[in-house]
N, C-alpha and C positions, 0 to 999 in steps of 0.2 A: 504494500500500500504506500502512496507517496504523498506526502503531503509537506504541505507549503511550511518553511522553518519559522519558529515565531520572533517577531520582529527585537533587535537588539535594544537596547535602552540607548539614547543621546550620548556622546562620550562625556564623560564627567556630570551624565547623572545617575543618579541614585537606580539599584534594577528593582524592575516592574514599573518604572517613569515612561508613560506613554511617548513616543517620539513625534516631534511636531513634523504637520508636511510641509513638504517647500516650497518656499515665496513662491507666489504664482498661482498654486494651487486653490481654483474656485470649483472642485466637486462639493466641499459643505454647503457652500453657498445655494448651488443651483439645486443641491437638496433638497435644502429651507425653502426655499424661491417654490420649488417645485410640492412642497407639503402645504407651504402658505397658501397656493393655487388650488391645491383639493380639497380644502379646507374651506376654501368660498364657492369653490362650482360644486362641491357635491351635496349641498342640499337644494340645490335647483333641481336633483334628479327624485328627491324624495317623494314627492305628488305621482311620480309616476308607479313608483314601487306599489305606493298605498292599497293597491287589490292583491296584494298577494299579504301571505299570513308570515308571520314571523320566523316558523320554522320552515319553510319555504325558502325564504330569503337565506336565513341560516346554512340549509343545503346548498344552495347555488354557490354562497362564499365558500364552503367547504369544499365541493368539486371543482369550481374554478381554481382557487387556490393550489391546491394538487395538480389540475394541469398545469398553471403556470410554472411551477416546483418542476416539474416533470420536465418541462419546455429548459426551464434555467438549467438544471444537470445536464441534457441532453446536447446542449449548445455549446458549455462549459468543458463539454466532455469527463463529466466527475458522477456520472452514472454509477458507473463500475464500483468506484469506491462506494457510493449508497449500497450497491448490492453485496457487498462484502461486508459492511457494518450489517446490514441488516440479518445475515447469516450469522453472525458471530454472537448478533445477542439471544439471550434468555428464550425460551418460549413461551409465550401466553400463557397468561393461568385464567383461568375461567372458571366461572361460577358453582361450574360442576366439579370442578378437579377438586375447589378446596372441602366439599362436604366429601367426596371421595377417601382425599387425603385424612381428613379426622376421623373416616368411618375406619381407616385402616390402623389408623395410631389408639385407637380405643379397644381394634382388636376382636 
């Protein structure tokens, strides 16, 4: 698995000191700029939403979200490594397993 080294501290500060970016650098900016923006146009979109129920809406954020996710990995090419975490962790415990498991420790 490969992953990106994590960033060094500023020379002559202190580690774990966040490193500043370099003059020039306006990605916070266009950020801000850009959250400031969604922040005023997107209750103009709210009247529209209105016929739909809440968990509705909920689900739509929840699937889109995951495509997007899906889209970012895909593009990023860091797929591969979601599917290697994904195999390395734990398995599900469910609802069933844990009365299972106490019927079995009870014996």
């Amino acid at each position: 698995m490969t992953s990106r080294p994590a960033p060094r501290p500023a020379p002559g500060a202190a580690p774990g000191t966040p490193r500043r970016s370099p003059p020039g650098d306006r990605t916070g900016l266009l950020l801000g700029v850009g959250a400031y923006l969604l922040w005023g146009i997107l209750p103009l979109y709210f009247p529209l939403v209105r016929p739909a129920g809440a968990a509705e809406i909920v689900a739509h954020r929840v699937v889109w979200s995951l495509v997007l996710c899906a889209a970012v990995l895909a593009i990023t090419g860091r797929a591969h490594e979601w599917e290697v975490e994904r195999q390395d962790a734990p398995e599900q415990v469910g609802p069933d397993s844990e009365q299972q498991a106490g019927a079995v420790s009870q014996g």
